[in-house]
N, C-alpha and C positions, 0 to 999 in steps of 0.2 A: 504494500500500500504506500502510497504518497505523504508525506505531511504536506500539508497547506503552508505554501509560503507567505508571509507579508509580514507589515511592518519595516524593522530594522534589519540591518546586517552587522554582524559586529568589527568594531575598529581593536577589538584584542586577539586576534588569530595574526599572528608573526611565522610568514613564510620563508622557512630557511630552507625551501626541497636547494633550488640551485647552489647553495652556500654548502650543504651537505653533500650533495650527490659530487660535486668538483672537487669536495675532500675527498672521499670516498677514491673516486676516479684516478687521484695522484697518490692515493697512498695516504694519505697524511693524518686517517683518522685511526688509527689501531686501539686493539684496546690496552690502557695505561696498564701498568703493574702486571704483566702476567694476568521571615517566619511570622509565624504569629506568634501571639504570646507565648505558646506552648515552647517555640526555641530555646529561647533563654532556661525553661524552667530543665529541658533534658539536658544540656550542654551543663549547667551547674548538678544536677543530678546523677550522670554519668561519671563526671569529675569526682566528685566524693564520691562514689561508689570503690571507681578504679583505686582510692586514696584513702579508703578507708576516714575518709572525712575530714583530712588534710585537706588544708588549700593550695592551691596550684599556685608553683610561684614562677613565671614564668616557662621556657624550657627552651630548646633548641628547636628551630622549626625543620633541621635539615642535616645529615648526619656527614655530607660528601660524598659516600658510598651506594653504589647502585645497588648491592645488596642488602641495606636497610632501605629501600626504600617501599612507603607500603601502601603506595596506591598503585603499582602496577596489575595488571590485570594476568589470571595466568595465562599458560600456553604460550601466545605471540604466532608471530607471522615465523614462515619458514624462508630462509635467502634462497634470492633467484638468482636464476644463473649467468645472470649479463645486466649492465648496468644500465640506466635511464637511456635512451637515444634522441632524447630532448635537446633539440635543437635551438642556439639564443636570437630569440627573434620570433620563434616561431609560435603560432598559435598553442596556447595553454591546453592538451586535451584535458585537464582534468579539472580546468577551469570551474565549471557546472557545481564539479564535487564542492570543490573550496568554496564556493559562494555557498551552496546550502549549507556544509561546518559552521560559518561565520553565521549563516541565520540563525542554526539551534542554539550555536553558542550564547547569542546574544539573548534566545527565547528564555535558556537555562537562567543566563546571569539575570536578566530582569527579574524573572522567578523568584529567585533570593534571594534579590534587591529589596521586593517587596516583602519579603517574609523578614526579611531583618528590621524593616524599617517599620511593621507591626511590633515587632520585640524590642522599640527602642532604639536601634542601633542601625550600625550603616556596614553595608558589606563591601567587603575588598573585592575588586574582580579581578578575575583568573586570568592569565595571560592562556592561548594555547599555541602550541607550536609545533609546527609542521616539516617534518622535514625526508630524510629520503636514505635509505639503509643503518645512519646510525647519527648520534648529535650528541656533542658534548652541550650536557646540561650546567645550567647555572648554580652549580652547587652540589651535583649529585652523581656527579663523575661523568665519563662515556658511556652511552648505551643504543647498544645496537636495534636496531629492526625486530629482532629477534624477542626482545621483553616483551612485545605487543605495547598496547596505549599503558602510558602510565601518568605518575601524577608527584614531581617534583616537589616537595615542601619548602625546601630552600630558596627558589627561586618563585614559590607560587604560580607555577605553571603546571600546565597539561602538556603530553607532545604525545604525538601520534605523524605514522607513518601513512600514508592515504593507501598503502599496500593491502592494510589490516579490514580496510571496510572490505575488499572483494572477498580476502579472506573471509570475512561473516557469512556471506549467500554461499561461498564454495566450501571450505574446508570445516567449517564450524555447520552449515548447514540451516544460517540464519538471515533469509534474506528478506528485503523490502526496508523502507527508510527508518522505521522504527529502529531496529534490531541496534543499526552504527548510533542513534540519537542515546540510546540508554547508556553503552558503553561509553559518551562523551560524557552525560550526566554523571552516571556512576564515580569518572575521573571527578567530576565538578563538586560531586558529593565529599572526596577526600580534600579538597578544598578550602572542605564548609568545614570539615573536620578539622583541620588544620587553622585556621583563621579562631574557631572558636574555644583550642584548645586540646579538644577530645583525640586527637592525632599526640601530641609530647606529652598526653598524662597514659596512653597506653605503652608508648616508648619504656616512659618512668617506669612502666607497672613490669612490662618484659623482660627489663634489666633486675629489677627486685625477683621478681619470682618464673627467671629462663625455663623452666620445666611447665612453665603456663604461656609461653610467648605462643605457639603455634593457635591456639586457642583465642587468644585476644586479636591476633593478627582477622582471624577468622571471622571474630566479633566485629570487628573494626571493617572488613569487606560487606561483611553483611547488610553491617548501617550504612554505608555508601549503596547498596542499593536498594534499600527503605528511602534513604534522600533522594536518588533517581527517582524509584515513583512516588515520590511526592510532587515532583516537578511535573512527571505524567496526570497525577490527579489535575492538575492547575492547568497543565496545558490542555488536557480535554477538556476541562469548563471552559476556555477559550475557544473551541471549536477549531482547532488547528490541527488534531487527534483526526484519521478518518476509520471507521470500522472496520476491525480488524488490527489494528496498530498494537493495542496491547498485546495480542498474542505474539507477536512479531517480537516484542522486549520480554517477554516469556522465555519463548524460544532462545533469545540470545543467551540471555540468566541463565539456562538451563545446558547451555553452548560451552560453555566454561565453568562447569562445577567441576570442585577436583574429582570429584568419584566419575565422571563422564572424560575428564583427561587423563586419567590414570589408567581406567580401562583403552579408550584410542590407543595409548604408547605401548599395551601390550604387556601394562604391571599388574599388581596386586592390589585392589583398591584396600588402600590405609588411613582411615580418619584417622587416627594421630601423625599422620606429615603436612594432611590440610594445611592450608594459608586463605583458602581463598571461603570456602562451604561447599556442599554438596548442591546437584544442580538443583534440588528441591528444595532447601533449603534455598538457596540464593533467588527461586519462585516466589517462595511465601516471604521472604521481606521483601521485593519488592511489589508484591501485592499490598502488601499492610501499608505499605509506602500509596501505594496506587488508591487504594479502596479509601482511607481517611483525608488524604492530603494534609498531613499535621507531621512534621517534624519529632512534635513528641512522643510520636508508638514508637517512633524508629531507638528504641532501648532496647539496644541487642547484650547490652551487658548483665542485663538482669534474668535471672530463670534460665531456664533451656531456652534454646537457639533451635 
């Protein structure tokens, strides 16, 4: 299905494909080293929960390392076997793509704008960034093609390879405009986490108690896709949704649960190596996401998951 275009386009999507793919091409990128109300009320809630009722006092937004970082999505794209043949000068094929990104982006960021600015307060927007086999991030090392979309803390960005959407309809098996929208949300979701704290009070908690890190990481995906659909809630009262669109972010949710990538790579499925949830699980939050539109169901910390 379609989403409905209109309105804005966003001026925060930062196109590095030709900045990246000419690294890429000479060599020169290897990898280093071998709301409404209810917002405020889960984001303070959450926090003490993780903290045993400590207050949060500041933390690091960003660790350097592409391996703490915890909004990447699992799986990723697989390299191809020759590089862009994008020619300078020459008409953008993928143009189309990039305009509609910057539409969702900007649908997602207003989304939040307003939900923040119910709860008091004013939300930072996301930068996202595009680029083309692999990008040194602004704070969170190199990272190739290969991570799929992720979600930088350090730098307050998203980045995504425009490889990973075709991935969704072919390899993941999730296609139509929905399916890429959620996965950008999803990122935009670790965002909201980060900006409001709930991203360096699970840090804090991983480091205190490493034999619960895979768990909270889990927790912490989960709510990034209760925050997607909550965005979904809003934007179907908008009328921008067309029938059928939910199941389309279903399907995606369900496209990347560890127990459904575990099985593809021909392992052993193991919920204690999760990072991300089960495809079923990462269903039902973002339905509870979807089904309320309120920020504060999205308590994945609390009870069962």
């Amino acid at each position: 299905m379609k989403i409905r275009r209109g309105g804005t386009i966003s001026d925060d999507v930062i196109d590095k494909r030709a900045e990246t793919r000419a690294a890429v091409g000479r060599g020169g990128m290897a990898l280093p080293g071998g709301a409404k109300g209810g917002l405020a009320g889960v984001i303070i809630t959450l926090i003490l929960a993780l903290l045993g009722g400590s207050q949060l006092m500041g933390g690091s937004s960003g660790d350097g390392g592409l391996g703490d970082i915890l909004g990447k999505m699992a799986g990723g794209v697989q390299p191809t076997d020759s590089l862009s043949t994008a020619v300078a000068g020459a008409p953008d094929p993928q143009a189309d793509t990039v305009e509609w990104v910057r539409y969702v982006l900007d649908d997602i960021q207003d989304s939040w704008a307003a939900q923040f600015k119910q709860a008091g307060g004013t939300y930072e927007r996301a930068k996202l960034i595009l680029f083309e086999k692999g990008v040194q991030t602004g704070g969170c090392g190199f990272a190739p093609s290969e991570v799929g979309p992720f979600y930088c803390p350090a730098d307050k960005s998203v980045y995504l390879d425009l490889s990973f959407l075709d991935d969704l309809a072919t390899k993941y098996k999730a296609p139509g405009d929905f399916a890429p929208a959620y996965v950008i949300a999803h990122e935009v979701g670790h965002h909201v986490q980060n900006i409001t704290g709930v991203s360096a009070a699970v840090r804090k908690e991983q480091q205190a108690k490493p034999s619960e890190a895979n768990e909270l990481s889990v927790r912490l995906e989960l709510q990034a896709d209760c925050l997607a659909g909550v965005w979904a809630h809003n934007t179907y009262e908008n009328v921008i949704l067309e029938r059928g669109d939910i199941d389309e972010g279903l399907a995606a949710a369900a496209a990347v649960g560890d127990d459904r990538l575990q099985k593809q790579a021909g392992v052993e499925v193991n919920p204690d190596t999760w990072t991300h949830g089960s495809s079923e699980q990462r269903k039902t939050w973002f339905t509870t996401g979807y089904q309320s539109g309120d920020p504060d169901k999205c308590d994945t910390f609390s009870g069962d998951i």
